[in-house]
N, C-alpha and C positions, 0 to 999 in steps of 0.2 A: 584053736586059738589059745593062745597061753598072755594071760594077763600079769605082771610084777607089778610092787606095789611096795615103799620104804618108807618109811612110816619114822620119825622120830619124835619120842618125846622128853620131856624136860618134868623131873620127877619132885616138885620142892619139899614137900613131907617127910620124905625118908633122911634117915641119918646116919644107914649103914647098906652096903649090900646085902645084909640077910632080909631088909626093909624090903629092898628093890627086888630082890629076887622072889618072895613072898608074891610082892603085888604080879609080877611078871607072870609067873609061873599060873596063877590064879585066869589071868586074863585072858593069855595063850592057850590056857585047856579050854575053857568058855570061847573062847573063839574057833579052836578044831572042833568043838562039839556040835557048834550052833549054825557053822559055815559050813561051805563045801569049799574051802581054803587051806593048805598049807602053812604054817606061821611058824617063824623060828627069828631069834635074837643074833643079829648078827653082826652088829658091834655096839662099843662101850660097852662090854661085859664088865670091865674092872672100874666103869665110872658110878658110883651110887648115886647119882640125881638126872641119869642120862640112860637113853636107851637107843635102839634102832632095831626096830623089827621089820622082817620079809614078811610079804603077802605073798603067793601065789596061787592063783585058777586054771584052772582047764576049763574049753568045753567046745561044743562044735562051734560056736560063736563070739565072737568078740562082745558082741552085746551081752550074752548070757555071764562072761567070763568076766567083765568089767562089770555088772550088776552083783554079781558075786563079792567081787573085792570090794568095792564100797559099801555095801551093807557091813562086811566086817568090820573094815576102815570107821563106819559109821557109829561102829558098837566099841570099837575101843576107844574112842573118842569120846563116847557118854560116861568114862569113868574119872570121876573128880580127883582122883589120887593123880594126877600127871593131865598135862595141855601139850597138843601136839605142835611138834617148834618146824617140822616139815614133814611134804608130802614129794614124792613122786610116783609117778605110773607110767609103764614101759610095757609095748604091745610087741608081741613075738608070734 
């Protein structure tokens, strides 16, 4: 089962892309390190207060594979530098 997961957030702190990219880069490694998740930035790359990041799981289970992503989901959302402005989740 393959679980997706689009994450956007709305960044009001920063005030340049070296800001945003900082925090990104910081969050994204802490999340492949912490998760069994896939995560990559896949649009507003050129927006400095906007983001949109990809989840993606594996696993024999749709349960296992959506417990997965929401834990991430869960952990990038606990950081004060950015509030997530949407979600989606798409099961494959």
């Amino acid at each position: 089962m393959i679980v997706y997961a689009e994450c956007s957030f709305f960044i009001p702190m920063v005030a340049n892309l070296k800001e945003k990219r900082s925090i990104l880069k910081r969050m994204t490694d802490r999340t492949k390190n912490s998760y069994n998740v896939s995560v990559a930035e896949i649009d507003h790359q050129d927006l400095w207060q906007r983001t949109t990041i990809g989840l993606v799981a594996t696993a024999s289970s749709k349960d296992a594979a959506e417990r997965e992503v929401r834990r991430a989901i869960r952990f990038l959302e606990s950081n004060p530098e950015w509030e997530l402005s949407n979600l989606t989740l798409d099961y494959y």
